[in-house]
Legacy VTK file of the C-alpha trace (Angstrom):
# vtk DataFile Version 3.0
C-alpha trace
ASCII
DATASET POLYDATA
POINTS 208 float
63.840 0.867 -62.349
67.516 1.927 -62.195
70.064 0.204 -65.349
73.195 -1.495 -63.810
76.261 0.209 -64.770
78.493 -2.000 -66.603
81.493 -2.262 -64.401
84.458 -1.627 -66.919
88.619 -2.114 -66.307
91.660 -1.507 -68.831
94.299 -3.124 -69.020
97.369 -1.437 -70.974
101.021 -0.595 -70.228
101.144 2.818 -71.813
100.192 5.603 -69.257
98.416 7.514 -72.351
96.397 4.986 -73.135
95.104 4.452 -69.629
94.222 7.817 -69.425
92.442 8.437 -72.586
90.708 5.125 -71.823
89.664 6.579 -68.489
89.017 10.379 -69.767
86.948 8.666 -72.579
84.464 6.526 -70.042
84.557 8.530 -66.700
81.441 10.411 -67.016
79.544 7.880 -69.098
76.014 6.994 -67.056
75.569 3.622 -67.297
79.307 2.815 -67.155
81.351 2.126 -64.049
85.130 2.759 -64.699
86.871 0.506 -61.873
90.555 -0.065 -62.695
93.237 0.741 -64.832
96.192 -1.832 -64.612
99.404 -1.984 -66.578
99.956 -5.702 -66.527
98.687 -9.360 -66.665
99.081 -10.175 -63.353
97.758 -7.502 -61.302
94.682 -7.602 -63.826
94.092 -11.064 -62.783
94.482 -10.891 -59.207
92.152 -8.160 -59.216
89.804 -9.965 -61.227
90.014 -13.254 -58.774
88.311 -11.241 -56.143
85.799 -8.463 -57.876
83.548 -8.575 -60.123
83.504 -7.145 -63.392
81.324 -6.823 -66.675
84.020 -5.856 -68.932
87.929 -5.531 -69.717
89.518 -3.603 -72.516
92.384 -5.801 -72.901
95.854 -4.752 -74.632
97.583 -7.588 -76.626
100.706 -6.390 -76.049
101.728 -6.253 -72.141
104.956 -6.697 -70.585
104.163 -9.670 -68.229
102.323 -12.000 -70.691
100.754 -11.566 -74.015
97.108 -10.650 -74.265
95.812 -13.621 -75.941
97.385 -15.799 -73.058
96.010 -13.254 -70.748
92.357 -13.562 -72.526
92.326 -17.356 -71.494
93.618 -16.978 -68.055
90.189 -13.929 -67.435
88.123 -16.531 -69.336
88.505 -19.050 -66.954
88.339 -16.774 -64.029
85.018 -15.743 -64.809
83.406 -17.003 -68.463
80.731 -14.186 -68.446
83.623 -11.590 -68.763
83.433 -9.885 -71.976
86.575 -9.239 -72.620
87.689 -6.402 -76.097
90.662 -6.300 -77.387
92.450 -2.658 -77.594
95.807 -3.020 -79.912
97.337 -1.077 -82.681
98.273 -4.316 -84.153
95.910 -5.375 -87.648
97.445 -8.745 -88.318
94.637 -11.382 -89.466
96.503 -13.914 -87.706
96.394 -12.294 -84.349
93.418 -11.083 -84.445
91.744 -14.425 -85.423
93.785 -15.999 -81.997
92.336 -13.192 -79.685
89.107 -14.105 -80.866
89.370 -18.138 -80.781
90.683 -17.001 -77.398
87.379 -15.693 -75.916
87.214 -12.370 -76.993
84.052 -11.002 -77.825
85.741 -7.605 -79.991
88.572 -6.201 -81.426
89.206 -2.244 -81.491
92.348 -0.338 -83.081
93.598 2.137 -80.265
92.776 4.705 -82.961
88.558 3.993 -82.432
86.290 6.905 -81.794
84.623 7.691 -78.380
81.424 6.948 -79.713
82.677 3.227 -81.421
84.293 1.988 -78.162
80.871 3.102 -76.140
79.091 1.399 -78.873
80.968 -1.899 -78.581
81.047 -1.562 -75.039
77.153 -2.562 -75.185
77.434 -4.627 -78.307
79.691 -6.755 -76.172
76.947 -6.769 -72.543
74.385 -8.026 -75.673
76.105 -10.959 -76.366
77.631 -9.516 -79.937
80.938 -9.731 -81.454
82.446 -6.073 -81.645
85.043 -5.128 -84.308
86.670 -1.923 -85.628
85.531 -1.534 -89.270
89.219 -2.032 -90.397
89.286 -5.177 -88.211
86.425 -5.975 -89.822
87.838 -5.663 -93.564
90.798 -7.840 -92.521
88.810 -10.889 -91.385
86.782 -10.778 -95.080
89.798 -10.174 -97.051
91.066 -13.599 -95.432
90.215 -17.287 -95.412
90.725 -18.429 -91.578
92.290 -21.635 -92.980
95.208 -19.528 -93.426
96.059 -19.675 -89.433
97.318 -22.878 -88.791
95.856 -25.172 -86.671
98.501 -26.290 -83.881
97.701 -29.763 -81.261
98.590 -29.287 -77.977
101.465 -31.570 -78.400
102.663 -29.510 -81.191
102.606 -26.268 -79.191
104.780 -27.899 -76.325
107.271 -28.976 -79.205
107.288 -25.535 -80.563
107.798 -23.950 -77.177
111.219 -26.477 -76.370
112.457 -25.513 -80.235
112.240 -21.931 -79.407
114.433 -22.708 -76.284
117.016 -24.282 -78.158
116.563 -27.535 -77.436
117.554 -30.565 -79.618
114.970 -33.100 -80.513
116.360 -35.693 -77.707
116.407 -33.165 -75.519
112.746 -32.323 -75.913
111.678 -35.954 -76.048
113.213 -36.885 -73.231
112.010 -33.647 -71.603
107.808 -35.081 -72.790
108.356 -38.545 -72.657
108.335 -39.187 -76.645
111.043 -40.846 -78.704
113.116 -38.385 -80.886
111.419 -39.790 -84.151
108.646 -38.501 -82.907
109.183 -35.404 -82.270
111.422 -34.722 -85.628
107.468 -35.746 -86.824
105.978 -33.224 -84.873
109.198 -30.580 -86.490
108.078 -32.070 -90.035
104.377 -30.684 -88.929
104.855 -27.593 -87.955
107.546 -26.919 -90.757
104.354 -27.796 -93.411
102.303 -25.949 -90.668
103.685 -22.448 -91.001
105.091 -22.698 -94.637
108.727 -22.379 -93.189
111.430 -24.837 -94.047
114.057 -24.408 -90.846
113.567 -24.138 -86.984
114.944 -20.555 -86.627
112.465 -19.062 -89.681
109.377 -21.657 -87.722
110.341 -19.887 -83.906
110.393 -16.287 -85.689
107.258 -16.963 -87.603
105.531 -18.540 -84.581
106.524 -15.866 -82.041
105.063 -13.195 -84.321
101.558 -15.165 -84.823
102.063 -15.453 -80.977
101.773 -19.133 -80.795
104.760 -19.036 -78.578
LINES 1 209
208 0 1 2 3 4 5 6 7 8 9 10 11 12 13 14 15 16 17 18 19 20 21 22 23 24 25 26 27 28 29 30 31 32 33 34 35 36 37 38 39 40 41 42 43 44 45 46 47 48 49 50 51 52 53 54 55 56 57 58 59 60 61 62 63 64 65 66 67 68 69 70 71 72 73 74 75 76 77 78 79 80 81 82 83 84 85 86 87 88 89 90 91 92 93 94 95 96 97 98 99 100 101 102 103 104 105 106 107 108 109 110 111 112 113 114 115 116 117 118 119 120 121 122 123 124 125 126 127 128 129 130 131 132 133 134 135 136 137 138 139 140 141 142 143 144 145 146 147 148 149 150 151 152 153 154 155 156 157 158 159 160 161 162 163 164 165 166 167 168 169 170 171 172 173 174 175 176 177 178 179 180 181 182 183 184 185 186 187 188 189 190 191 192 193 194 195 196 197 198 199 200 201 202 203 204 205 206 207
């Protein structure tokens, strides 16, 4: 009986990468290299019309930030695995692109044979992690990423656009008190203690 090839697409705005990426899986048997594509959106109108096993997702792209962009495959297609492929070690971002829906996390530095390896950890159902990912996860308690409501987030997003707290409540239909409450939060939240240092802070974790 013949094995399915896993249908495989990368998504990455550096030509280099792409081509490694491709060079590295091309003449692989049991994997189908279908796509390379350097941004969110063409990756996800692809993906609304074909069907594929996995994507080896950048974090950083220049349409839309690959945790956002994790979500949006998720809910095209939940089976998706989707692995992360970033330079970037931060606990905090790697701990979103997972809570996201991602099912690994490689450093664009990972062997041939580790990224074939995860490729079929992933089509197993396992989690998939570069050992230095790995070591950052266990050095770290995951209460350290804070834990944002949805409410919260929209706050956060209308502070990082400048506006003033009467602005953004009567932008969301909330009185001003409240939302200087929701400030207060996400102040505590991030261990900040203005709006400028929470926006910076929050931008870099990506929660904005």
């Amino acid at each position: 009986m013949e094995t399915k090839q896993i249908k495989i697409i990368i998504v990455d705005d550096h030509p280099v990468v792409l081509q490694g990426f491709e060079y590295m899986l091309q003449d692989i048997p049991d994997i189908q290299f279908a796509g390379k594509f350097a941004d969110a959106a063409s990756t996800l109108g692809y993906l609304r019309h074909n069907a594929v096993d996995v994507v080896l997702l950048d974090i950083n792209l220049p349409d839309k930030n690959g945790i956002d962009a994790c979500i949006e495959i998720k809910q095209i297609n939940p089976d998706i695995r989707v692995i992360a492929i970033s330079n970037i070690n931060e606990y905090s971002i790697i701990q979103r692109m997972l809570n996201s829906g991602a099912c690994g996390y490689l450093l664009k530095n990972a062997s041939a044979d580790e990224v074939i390896s995860s490729i079929g950890k992933a089509m197993s159902g396992g989690v998939t992690l570069s050992k230095g990912i790995q070591d950052i996860l266990n050095d770290h308690d995951s209460g350290d990423l804070p834990v944002v409501t949805r409410r919260e987030k929209e706050v956060l997003a209308l502070l990082a656009n400048g506006l003033s707290s009467v602005e953004i409540g009567e932008k969301i239909f909330i009185s001003p008190l409240t939302v200087e409450s929701h400030r207060r939060n996400l102040l505590q939240k991030f261990k900040v203690t203005n709006v400028a240092a929470l926006v910076h802070k929050a931008t870099e974790m990506k929660y904005i």
